[in-house]
C-alpha positions in Angstrom: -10.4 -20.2 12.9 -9.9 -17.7 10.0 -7.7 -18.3 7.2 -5.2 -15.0 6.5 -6.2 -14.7 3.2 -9.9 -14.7 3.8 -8.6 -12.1 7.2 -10.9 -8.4 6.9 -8.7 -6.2 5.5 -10.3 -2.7 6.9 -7.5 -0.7 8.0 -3.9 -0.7 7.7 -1.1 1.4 10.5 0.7 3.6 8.5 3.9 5.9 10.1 3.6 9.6 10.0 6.3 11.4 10.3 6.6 15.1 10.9 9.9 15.9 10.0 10.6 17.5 6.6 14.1 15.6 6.5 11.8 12.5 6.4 9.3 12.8 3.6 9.2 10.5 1.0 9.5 12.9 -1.9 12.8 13.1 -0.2 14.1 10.0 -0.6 16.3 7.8 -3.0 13.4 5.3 -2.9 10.3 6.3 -2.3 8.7 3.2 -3.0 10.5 1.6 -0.2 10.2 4.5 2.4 6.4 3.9 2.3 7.0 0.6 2.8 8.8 1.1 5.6 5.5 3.3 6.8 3.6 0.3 6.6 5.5 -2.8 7.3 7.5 -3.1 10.5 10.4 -5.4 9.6 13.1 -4.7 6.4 12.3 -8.1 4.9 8.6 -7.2 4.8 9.3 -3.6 3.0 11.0 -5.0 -0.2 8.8 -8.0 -0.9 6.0 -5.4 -0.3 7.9 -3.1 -2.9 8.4 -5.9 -5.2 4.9 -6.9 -5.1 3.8 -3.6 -5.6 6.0 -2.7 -8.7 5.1 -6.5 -9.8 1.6 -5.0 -10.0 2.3 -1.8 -11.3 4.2 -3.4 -14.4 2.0 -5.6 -14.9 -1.1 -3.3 -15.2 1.2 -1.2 -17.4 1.9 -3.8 -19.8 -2.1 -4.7 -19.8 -2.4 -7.8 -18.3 -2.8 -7.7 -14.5 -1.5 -10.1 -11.9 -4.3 -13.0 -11.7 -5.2 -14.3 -8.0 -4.8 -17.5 -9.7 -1.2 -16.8 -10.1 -0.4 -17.0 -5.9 1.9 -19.7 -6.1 4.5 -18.3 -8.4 4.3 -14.8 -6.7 5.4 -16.8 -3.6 8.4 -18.5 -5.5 9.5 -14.8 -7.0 8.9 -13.1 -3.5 10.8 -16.6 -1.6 7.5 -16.0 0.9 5.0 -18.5 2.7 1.5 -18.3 1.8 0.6 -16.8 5.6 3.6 -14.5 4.8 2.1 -13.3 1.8 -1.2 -12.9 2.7 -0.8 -10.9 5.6 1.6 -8.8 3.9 -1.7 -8.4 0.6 -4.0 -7.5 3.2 -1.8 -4.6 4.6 -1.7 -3.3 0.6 -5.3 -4.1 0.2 -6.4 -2.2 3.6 -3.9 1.1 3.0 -5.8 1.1 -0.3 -2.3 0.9 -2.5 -4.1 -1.9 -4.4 -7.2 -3.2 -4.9 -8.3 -7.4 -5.9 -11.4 -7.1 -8.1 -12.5 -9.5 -10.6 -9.8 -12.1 -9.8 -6.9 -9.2 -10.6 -4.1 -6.8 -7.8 -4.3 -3.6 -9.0 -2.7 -0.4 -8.1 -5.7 1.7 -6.5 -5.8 5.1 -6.1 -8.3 5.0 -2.8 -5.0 5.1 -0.4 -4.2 8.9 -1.9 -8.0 10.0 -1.7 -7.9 9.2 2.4 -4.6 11.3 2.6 -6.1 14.0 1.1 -9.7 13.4 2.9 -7.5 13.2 5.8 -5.4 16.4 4.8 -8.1 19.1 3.9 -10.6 17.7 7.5 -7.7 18.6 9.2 -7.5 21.9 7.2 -10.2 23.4 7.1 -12.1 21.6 10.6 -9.2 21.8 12.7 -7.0 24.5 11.7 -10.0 26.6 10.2 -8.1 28.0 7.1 -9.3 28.1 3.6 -9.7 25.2 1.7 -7.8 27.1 -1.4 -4.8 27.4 1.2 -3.9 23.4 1.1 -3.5 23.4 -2.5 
């Protein structure tokens, strides 16, 4: 039996979507809009925003959310320890946040697979110049 925190966090589903009327540079919140990309139900989204701007302010302010501190991110998020976990391993494998040294970060390796991602399809598939994406 594997315990969820302890699950492999190697890849995460994320939503594409096509449409110009949907991007999230578009939107009143794009924090939760690429929630939504990731997490299937509403509830899920906002703690997954809250979590996420928990870490971000934190960092900010120079002193990083501690693993340590799980229980009372489960009392501000009003989530189960399987709830949360599962919901941290979806962040940590999308690469929106990283857990070194005891610490959630923000990480900057889910916006370097986009672009991976982006400039393969570029320049492999579409065969245009890589100047072109930019």
């Amino acid at each position: 039996m594997s315990i969820v925190k302890n699950a492999p966090r190697t890849s995460t589903t994320l939503v594409i979507r096509s449409d110009s009327n949907s991007r999230i540079t578009h939107s009143r919140d794009p924090y939760y809009n690429l929630m939504r990309r990731l997490f299937q139900e509403e509830a899920t989204a906002i703690r997954g925003q809250k979590f996420l701007m928990m870490v971000e302010d934190r960092q900010k302010s120079g002193n990083p959310i501690k693993t340590s501190e799980w229980e009372s991110i489960l009392e501000e998020l009003d989530i189960g320890r399987a709830s949360f976990y599962a919901m941290r391993n979806k962040l940590l494998g999308a690469g929106l946040i990283t857990h070194k040294d005891k610490e959630y970060r923000l990480s900057g390796q889910f916006s370097k697979d986009l672009i991976d991602m982006a400039r393969w399809w570029w320049t492999a598939v579409l065969n245009e110049n890589p100047e072109g994406l930019e």
